[in-house]
N, C-alpha and C positions, 0 to 999 in steps of 0.2 A: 504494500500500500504506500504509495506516493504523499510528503508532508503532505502538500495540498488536503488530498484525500482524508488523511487522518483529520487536519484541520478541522474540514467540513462535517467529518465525525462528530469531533468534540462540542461542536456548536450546536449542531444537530441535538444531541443526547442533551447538551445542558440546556436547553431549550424546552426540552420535553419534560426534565426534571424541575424546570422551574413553572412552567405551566402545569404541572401536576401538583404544586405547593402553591400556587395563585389561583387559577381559575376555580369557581364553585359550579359545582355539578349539579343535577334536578334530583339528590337523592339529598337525605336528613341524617343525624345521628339522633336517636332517641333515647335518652341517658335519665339518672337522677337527677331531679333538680332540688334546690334551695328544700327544707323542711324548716317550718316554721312553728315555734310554739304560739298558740291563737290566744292565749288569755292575755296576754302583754299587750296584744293588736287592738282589741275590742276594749272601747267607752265608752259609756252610758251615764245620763245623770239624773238625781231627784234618786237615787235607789242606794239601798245598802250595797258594799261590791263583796264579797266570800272568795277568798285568794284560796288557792288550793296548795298543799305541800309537792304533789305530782305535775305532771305538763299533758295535757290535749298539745297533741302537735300533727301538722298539716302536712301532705308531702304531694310532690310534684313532679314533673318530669320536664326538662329541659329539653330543644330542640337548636340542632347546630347543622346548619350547612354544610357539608364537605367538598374539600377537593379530592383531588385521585389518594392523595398520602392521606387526608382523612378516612378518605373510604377504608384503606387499608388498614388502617389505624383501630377503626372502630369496627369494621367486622374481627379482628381480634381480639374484641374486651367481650365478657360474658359479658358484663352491665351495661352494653351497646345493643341497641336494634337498627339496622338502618335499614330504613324503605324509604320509597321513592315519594315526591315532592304530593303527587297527585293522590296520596293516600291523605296529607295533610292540610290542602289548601281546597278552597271549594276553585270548581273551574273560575278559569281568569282574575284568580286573587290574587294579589300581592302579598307582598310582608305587612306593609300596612295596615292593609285593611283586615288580614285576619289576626293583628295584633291588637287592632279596635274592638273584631270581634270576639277575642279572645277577654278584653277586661270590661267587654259591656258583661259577658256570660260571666266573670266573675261578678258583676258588681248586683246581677240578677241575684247569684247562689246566698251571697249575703242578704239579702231583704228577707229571700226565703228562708233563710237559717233565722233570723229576727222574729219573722214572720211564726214560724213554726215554735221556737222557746216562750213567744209570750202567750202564743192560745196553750201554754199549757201552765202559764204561771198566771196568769193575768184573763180581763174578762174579754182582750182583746179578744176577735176586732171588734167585737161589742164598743167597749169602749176605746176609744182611739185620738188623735190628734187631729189637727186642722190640715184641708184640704185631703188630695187624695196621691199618693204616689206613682209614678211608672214603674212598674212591676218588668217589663222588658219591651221591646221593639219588634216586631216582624221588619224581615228585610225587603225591601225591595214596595214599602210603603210608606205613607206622604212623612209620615213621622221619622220614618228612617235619615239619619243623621240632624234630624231636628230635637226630637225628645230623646231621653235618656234613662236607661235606669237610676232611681233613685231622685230624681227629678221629682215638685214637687207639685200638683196642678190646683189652682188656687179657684181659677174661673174659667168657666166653656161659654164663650160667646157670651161675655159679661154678667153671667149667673155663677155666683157664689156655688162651689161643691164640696160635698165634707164628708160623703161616701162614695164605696166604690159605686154600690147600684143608682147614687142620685147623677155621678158621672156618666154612668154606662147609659141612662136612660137619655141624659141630652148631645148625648154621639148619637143616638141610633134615631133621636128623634127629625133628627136634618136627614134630607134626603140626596139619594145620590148625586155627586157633582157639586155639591153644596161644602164651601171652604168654612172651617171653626177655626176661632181666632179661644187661642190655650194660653192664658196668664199664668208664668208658671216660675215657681222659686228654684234657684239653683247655687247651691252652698250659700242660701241666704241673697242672692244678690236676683231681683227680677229682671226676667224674660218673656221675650212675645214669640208664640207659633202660631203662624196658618197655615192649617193641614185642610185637602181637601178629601174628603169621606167620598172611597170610590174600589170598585173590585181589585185587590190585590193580594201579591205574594201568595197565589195559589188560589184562594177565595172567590167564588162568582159574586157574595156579597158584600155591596161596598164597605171600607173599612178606611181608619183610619192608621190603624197599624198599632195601636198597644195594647198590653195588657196593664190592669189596675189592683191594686191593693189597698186596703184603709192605711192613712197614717199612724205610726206606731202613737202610741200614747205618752212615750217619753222619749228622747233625742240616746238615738246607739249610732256608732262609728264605728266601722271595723274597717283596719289597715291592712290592704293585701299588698303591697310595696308591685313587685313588678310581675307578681305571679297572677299569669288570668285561667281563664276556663272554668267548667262549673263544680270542678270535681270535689272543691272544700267544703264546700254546704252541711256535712254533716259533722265535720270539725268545728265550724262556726257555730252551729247549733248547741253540739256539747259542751264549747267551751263559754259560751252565755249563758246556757243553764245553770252551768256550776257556779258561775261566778251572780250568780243574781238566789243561790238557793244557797243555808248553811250548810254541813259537811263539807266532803272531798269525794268529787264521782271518782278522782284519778286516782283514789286509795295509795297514794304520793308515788304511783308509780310514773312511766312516760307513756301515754298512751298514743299510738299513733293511727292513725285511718282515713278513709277518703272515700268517697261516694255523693253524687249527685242527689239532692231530694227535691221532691214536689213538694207543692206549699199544702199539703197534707201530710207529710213526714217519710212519703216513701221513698227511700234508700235506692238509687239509679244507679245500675252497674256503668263505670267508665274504663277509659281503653289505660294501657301503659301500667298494669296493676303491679308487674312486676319492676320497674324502674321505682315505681313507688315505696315496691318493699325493700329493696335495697336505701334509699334514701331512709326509710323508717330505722332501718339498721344502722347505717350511720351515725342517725341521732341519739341512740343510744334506747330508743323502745325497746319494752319486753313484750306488746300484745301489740296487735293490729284491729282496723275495727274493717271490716273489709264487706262491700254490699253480696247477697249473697248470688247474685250472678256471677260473679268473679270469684267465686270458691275455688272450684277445681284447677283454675288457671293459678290464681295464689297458691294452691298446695302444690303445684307442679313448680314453681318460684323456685319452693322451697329455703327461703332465705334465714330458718331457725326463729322466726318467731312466733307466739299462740296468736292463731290466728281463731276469732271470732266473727261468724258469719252473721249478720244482722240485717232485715229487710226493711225496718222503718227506724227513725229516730225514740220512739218507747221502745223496743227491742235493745237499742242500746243504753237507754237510761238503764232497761230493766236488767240486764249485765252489770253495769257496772254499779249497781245498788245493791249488788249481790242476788240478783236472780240469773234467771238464764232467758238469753234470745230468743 
């Protein structure tokens, strides 16, 4: 082989090697992410708080783009999965926007984990606070990037509202095509929306795209820093129960779990169970609260923790009160 040749070699090859540590590919690494103990996160005031000796702790999964040496990288880690971009983004998303949708769907799991500890402490929604809240967004309707979870709806077309049903009844009461002007609180500071009530995001009948809940009866905050998606919901749940009732649910152990709930308390298997259990392991758990669609996949984990299978949020109070799921 002729210098030249060799030359073009070496350029060649180190080209390819550096394009393989640059470029990012349409494939993901899907790892542990952040675990978060929940009682430190969540505020509330006007109430006694009950600190616990143990930790409710949250856990997550992390998502990393690869190049060619990631790829390589992470299909040789057991606590790696990597699959391709189109398992994790709806068509034609971006990063963006599914990192929008990633902390709208956290900031829903929170109302609903709020939601959920007060109907069992409290006479909510009986009793509840002013106005009426956004419970979540459909996509692809008039509210979509207008309203927000957690948002707080004061007036529909200049009528005062202070439940869900007296909201829900002056949405449905305009007729298709017809725009509602939504006076509406956010982090305390007012805002105007006009949505126009009309067949979307699936629906033949017009809508205007949200869903509603009573406002809580007294001011909760719960801090998810950078982590979205709806998977905390029942970590958020248990760890405001605890801290709003005396004992210790965590019987001062680390309690770690994850699972999506309805605002009726039922426990929603989600995906990455096993990144999760490794993360729980890190943090130094001895139990997992694991929903019980995700059973068999967590025991196949196998990451040495007891894992407790539980379908609704009483199932796990009733565990960790010393009953059984």
């Amino acid at each position: 082989m002729t210098r030249w040749r060799r030359y073009l070699l070496f350029v060649a090859v180190g080209a390819l090697v550096g394009l393989a540590g640059t470029v990012y590919l349409p494939w993901y690494a899907v790892g542990p992410g952040p675990a978060r103990a929940v009682q430190p996160l969540i505020r509330f005031e006007d109430r006694t708080r009950y600190e616990s000796e143990g930790r409710f702790v949250l856990t997550s999964v992390r998502l990393t783009q690869l190049t060619g040496f990631g790829l390589l990288k992470a299909w040789l880690d057991p606590d790696q999965q990597v699959v391709p971009r189109a398992d994790l983004f709806a068509p034609g998303e971006d990063r963006q926007e599914e990192r929008q949708r990633s902390i709208s769907q956290m900031d829903s799991s929170k109302l609903d984990a709020t939601s959920v500890a007060l109907k069992h402490l409290t006479d909510y929604p009986k009793d509840h606070g002013d106005g009426v809240l956004v419970e979540s967004v459909v996509g692809g309707c008039a509210a979509d990037g207008q309203l927000f979870p957690g948002d707080r709806i004061l007036t529909i077309d200049g009528a005062e509202v202070d439940s869900y049903r007296q909201a829900k009844r002056a949405i449905e009461a305009a007729p298709s095509g017809a725009t509602l002007t939504f006076e509406v609180s956010v982090d305390g500071e007012p805002e105007t929306a006009r949505l126009v009530r009309e067949p979307c995001g699936g629906s033949a009948e017009p809508l205007v795209g949200i869903a509603m809940i009573n406002s809580f009866p007294f001011d909760v905050s719960i801090s998810s820093g950078e982590i979205g998606g709806p998977s905390a919901g029942l970590m958020w749940a248990l760890g405001l129960y605890d801290l709003l009732t005396p004992g210790d649910l965590t019987g001062g152990r680390t309690v770690a779990g994850t699972g999506e709930i309805a605002l009726d308390g039922t426990v929603i298997p989600i995906a990455g169970i096993g990144e999760k259990l490794a993360a729980a392991q890190d943090a130094g758990a001895t139990v997992f609260l694991v929903p019980e669609g995700n059973l068999e996949e967590a025991r196949a984990a196998d990451h040495g923790l007891e894992l407790i299978a539980v379908g609704s949020v009483e199932e796990a109070i009733a565990y960790l009160e010393g009953g059984s799921p």
